[in-house]
N, C-alpha and C positions, 0 to 999 in steps of 0.2 A: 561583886555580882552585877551583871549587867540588869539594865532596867526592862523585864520584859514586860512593862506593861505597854510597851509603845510597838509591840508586834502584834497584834498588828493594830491600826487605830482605828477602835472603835466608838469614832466622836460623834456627836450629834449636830449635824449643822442647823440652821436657822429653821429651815422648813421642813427638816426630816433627818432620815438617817444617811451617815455616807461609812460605808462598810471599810472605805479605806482601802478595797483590793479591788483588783477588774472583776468583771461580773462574773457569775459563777458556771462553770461546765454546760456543755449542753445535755437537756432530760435525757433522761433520769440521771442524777449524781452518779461519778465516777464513782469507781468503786475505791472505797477507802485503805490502801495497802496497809494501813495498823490498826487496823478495826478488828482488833483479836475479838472475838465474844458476841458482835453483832454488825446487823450488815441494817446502815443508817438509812434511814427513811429521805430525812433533807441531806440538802448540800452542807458538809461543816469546812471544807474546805479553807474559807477563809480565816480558820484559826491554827492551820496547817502547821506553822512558822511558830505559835504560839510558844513559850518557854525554851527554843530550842536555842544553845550556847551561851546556855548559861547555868548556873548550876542550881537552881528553883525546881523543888522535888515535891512538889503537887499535885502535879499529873497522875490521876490515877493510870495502874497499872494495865486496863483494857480497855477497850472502848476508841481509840482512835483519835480521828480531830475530834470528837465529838468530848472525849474525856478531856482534851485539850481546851472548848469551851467550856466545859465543867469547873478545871481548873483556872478561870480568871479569876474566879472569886479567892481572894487572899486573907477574907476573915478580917475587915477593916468595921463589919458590924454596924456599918449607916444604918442599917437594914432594920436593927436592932433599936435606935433611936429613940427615948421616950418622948421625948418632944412632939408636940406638932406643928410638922412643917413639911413639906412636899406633899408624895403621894406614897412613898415605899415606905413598908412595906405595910396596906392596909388589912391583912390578917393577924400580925405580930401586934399591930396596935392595938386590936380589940384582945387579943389574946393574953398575949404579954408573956407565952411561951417562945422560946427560941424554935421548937421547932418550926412554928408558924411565921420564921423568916426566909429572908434568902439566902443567909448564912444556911440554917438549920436543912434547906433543900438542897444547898452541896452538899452538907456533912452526911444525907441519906444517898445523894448520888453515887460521892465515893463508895461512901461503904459498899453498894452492890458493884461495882466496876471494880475495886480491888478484891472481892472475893474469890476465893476459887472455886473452877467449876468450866466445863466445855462455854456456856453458855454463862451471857450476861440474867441476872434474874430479876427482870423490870418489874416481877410480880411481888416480890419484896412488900410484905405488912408495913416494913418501918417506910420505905420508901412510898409506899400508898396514902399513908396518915400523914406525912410533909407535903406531897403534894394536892391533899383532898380541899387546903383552905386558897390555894392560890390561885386570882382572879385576874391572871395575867394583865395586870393594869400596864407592864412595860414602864413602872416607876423606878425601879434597879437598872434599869438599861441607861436612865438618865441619872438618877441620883447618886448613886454607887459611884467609889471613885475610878472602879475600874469596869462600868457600865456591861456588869453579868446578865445578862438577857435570860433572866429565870423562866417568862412566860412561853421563849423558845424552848427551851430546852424541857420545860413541861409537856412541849407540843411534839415531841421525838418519844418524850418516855408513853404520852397516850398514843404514838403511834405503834411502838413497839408494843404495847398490850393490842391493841387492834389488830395487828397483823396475825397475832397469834389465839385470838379470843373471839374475833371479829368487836362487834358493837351490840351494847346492850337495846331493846326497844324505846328506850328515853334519847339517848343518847345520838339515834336514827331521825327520831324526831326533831331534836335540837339542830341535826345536820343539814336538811334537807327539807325544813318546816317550807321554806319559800320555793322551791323547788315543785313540791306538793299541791302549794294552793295554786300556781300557776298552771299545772296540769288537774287539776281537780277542783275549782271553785268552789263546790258545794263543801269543801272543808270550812270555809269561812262562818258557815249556816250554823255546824256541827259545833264550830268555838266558841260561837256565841249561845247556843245554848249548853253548853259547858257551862258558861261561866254564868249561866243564871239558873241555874239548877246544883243544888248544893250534894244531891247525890250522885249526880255525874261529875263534879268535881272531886268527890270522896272516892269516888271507885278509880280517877283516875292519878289521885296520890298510891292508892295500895297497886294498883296493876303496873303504872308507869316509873309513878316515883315522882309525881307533878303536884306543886305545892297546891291542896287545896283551897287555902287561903289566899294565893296569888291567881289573879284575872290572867288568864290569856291575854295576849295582845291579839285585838280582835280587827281584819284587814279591813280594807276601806270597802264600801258599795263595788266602786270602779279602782283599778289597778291605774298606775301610771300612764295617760298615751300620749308620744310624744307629740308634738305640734309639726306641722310640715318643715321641712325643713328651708332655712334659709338660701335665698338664688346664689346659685355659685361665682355668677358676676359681682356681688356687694363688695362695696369696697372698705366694711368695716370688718375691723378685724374680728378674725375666729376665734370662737372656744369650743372645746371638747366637754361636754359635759356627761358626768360619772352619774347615773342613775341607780344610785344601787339597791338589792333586792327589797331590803328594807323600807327606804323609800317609795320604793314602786308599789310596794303591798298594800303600805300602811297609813305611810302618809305620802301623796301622791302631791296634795296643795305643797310641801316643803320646794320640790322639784320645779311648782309650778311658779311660784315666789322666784326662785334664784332665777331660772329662766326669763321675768318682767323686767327683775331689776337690774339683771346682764343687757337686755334688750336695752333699754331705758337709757341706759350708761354707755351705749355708742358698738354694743358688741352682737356679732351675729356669734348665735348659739347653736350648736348641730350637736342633737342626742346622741350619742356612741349607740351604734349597732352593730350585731350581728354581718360579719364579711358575709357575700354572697356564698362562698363555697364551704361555708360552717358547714359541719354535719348536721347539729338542730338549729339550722337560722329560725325556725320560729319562737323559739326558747329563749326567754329575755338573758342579756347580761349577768353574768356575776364573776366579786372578784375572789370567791372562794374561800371566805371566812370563817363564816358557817364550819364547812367541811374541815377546815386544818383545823379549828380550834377542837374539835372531836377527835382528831387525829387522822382525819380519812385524806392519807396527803397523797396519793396518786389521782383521786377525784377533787382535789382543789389544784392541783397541778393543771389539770385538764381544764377549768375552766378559767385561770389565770391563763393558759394559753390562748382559750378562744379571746379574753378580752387584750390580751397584745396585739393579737392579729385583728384586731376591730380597733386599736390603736394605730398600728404600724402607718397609715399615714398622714395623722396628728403628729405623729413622733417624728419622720422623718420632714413635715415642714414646720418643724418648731410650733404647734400650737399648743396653746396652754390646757392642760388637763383639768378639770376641775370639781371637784366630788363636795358632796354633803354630808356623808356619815365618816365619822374619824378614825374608825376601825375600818372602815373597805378604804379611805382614800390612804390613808399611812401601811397598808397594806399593799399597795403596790412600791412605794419606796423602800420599806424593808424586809418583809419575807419574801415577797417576788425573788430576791437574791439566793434564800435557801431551798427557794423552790428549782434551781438552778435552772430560769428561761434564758439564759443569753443576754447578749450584750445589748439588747435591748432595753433592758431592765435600769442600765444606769443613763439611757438618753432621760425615761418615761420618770426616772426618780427626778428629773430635773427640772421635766416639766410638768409636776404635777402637784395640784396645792387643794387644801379645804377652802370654800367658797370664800370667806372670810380673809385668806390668807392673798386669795386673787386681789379680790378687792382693795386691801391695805397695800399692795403691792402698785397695782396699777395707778393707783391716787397717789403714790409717793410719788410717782415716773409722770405722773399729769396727766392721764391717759384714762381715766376712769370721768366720764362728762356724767355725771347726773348729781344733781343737787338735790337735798332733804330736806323737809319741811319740819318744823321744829313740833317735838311733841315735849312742848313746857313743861316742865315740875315730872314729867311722869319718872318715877324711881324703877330702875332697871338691876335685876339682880341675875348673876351671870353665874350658872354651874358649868364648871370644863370637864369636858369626856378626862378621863384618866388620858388615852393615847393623845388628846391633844395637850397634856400638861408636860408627857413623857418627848416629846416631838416640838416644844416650842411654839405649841400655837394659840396661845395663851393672849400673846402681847397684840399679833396679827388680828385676832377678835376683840379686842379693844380698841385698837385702831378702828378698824373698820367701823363698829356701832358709833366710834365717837365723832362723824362723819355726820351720824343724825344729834342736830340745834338741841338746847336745854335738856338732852336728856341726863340724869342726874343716874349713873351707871357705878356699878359697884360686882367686884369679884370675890365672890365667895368663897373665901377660904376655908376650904376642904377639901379632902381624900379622898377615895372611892364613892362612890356610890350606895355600894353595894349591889348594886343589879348586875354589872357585870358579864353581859349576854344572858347565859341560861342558869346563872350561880345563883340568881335571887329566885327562880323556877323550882329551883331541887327542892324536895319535902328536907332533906334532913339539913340542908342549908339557908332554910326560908328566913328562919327567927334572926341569926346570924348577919346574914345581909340587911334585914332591917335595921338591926345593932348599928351596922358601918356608917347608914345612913341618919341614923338617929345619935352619931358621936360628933357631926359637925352642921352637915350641907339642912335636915329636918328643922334645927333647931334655930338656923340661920332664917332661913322662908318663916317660921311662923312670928319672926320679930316683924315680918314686915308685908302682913295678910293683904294690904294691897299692892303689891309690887308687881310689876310682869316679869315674868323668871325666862330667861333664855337657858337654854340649855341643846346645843348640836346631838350630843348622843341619843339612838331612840332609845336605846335601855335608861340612861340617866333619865328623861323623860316618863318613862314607865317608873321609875323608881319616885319620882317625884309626885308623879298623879296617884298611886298606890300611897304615898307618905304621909303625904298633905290635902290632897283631893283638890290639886293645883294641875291648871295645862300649860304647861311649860312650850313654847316655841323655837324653833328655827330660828337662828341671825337674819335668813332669807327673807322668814315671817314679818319679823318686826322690821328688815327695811324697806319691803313692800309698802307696809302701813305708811311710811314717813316719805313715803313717794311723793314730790310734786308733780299732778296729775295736771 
């Protein structure tokens, strides 16, 4: 039997994903000729080729390329691992059920894809209860020997229940929270007295399904605004920089830190904006996160478009892309592909890195001019977003900090978080995610009460200040601080 795992390659290069095929169709996906039983929300194209001549009987019976991605997984059971060590799979760890692996989420895919029936039945109980623990950390895409992308293909089955259900009121919320406060600021008012008022939090666990005991993330006074943009004559080189909605809302200083110490460092920086002939150019950025992780992929399609076309000419003069949050920036290197935007998607996968990953990069090349000031003895404890552990970006944020004198840095070995965007939010997943966080990364911080804790994620952030009643920062943050002024 030939070796199909090598059809097609889905490797993980140094700073992200390389899907191994040319970019994907142009919107909306072609239509899938063996897609008996349903008609695929994303691109699965690129697993087209998967299993074929050879004789590997896997595949489930319906479903398409997409059953074809279903089918990577070979039942190799990393997944399953009691050890601790990566990230995959952090619901199986707390659990210690199989179904709360990545195995246990094929073994419920199949099942609905070879059943019979006109229709695929994404509505499936057993198929619900596999997918209710998984917190799409994108640690199987890396750890797995044959890098099963469970978090996507979670994000196809919540699309096919959306298409057919629409979205529950929580669910709306989680999608379109930054969306909202952008066209409605007085929502900001409303969160904050939420969260200081314990019977507006109780009415909104029973009405929403919003963990009473979890604070809101509550957005800043002022949203993000960019600074004027640098003269088009300079003769230092450019960056692109990734403002994403997260940052804009909430923490607006993270934005403002990576922007000094790009300056600092010899670089002109130009905000990414809205192209003149956007339909809502007054409408900040985004790269549609939010929306696909809900399932809502025709509206994260849309505005992964608008931010290509506020790309497109960064991209076509090689300048480097460069984001803050680890789920919007590792989001245009790899589901932008299933989002099938065009060939555009594998220039922008190339040139696009988390702040940290720029920096380590450019000081390799000697090109990064700014010098740090030594902040002596201080103990530096470092949490990795899941997506930057699953992407490699692990070592790049090492590098980088280790840039600033005597600091005495340490990487916290742990798994999830648990916060996980909106999974640490849910009433019936609140306790849970705590568990996640309380199995490694809690118990880590409180050995070392005076430590400054870096951590890129804002959720990992949020999980931290809710843990430990610790304010975890930005890479950006803390090399700000070590600026020689």
């Amino acid at each position: 039997m030939s070796d199909h795992r090598q059809t097609p390659d889905f490797s993980i290069d140094a700073f992200g994903f390389n899907p191994g095929a040319s970019a994907a169709p142009a919107t909306p996906p072609a239509p899938d000729p063996a897609a008996d039983g349903m008609s695929a929300a994303l691109d699965w194209s690129a697993y087209a080729s998967y299993g074929q001549g050879d004789a590997y009987a896997g595949i489930p019976a319906r479903g398409g390329h997409y059953a074809r991605a279903v089918a990577v997984c070979i039942g190799n059971r990393q997944c399953q691992r009691t050890e601790r060590k990566g990230v995959m799979c952090p619901s199986f760890r707390l659990t210690g059920e199989a179904q709360h692996s990545t195995r246990g989420r094929v073994e419920a895919l199949k099942a609905v894809l070879n059943a019979d029936g006109t229709e695929i039945d994404f509505d499936s109980p057993e198929l619900a209860a596999a997918m209710a623990l998984c917190v799409g950390c994108k640690g199987c895409k890396r750890e797995c020997p044959n890098g099963v992308d469970m978090a996507l293909l979670r994000t196809e089955w919540l699309a096919q229940r959306a298409q057919k259900h629409g979205l529950a009121p929580r669910e709306r919320v989680f999608a379109r929270s930054t969306r909202w406060l952008a066209r409605w600021p007085w929502l900001g008012r409303l969160i904050r007295l939420r969260n200081r008022l314990p019977l507006a939090a109780a009415l909104g666990e029973r009405w929403l399904g919003l963990a009473a005991a979890r604070r809101l993330p509550e957005p800043a006074a002022q949203p993000f605004t960019a600074p004027p943009a640098p003269a088009a004559e300079t003769e230092r080189p450019r960056v692109a920089l990734l403002v994403d909605s997260f940052t804009r809302h909430f923490e607006p200083g993270n934005a403002t830190a990576a922007i000094e110490v790009l300056t600092a460092a010899g670089y002109a920086v130009d905000v990414i904006a809205p192209v003149a002939d956007d339909a809502t150019p007054q409408r900040a950025l985004c790269c549609g996160r939010s929306l696909l992780s809900n399932g809502l992929i025709d509206e994260a399609r849309a505005e992964a478009q608008r931010l290509v076309a506020a790309l497109a000419p960064a991209i076509v003069a090689g300048i480097p892309v460069v984001g803050l949050e680890p789920s919007c920036l590792y989001m245009l290197k790899d589901e932008y592909y299933s989002l099938g935007l065009g060939a555009e998607v594998d220039k922008l996968a190339k040139q696009a890195f988390l702040f940290e990953e720029f920096v380590a990069r450019e000081h390799a090349a000697d090109r990064f001019k700014l010098a740090f000031g030594p902040l002596a003895g201080e103990k530096v404890l470092v949490h990795g977003h899941c997506h930057q552990k699953a992407y490699g970006g692990m070592k790049p944020l090492k590098k980088a900090l280790a840039l600033i004198p005597q600091l005495d840095l340490e990487i916290i070995e742990a798994g999830c978080c648990g916060m996980a965007g909106s999974f640490g939010h849910e009433a019936e997943h609140h306790a849970l995610s705590l568990q996640m966080a309380e199995s490694e990364l809690l118990p880590a911080l409180r050995a070392a009460p005076e430590a400054t804790v870096v951590a890129d994620g804002f959720s990992c952030r949020q999980q931290i200040h809710d843990g430990v009643g610790r304010h975890a920062v930005h890479a950006a943050v803390l090399m700000r601080r070590a600026m020689k002024l």
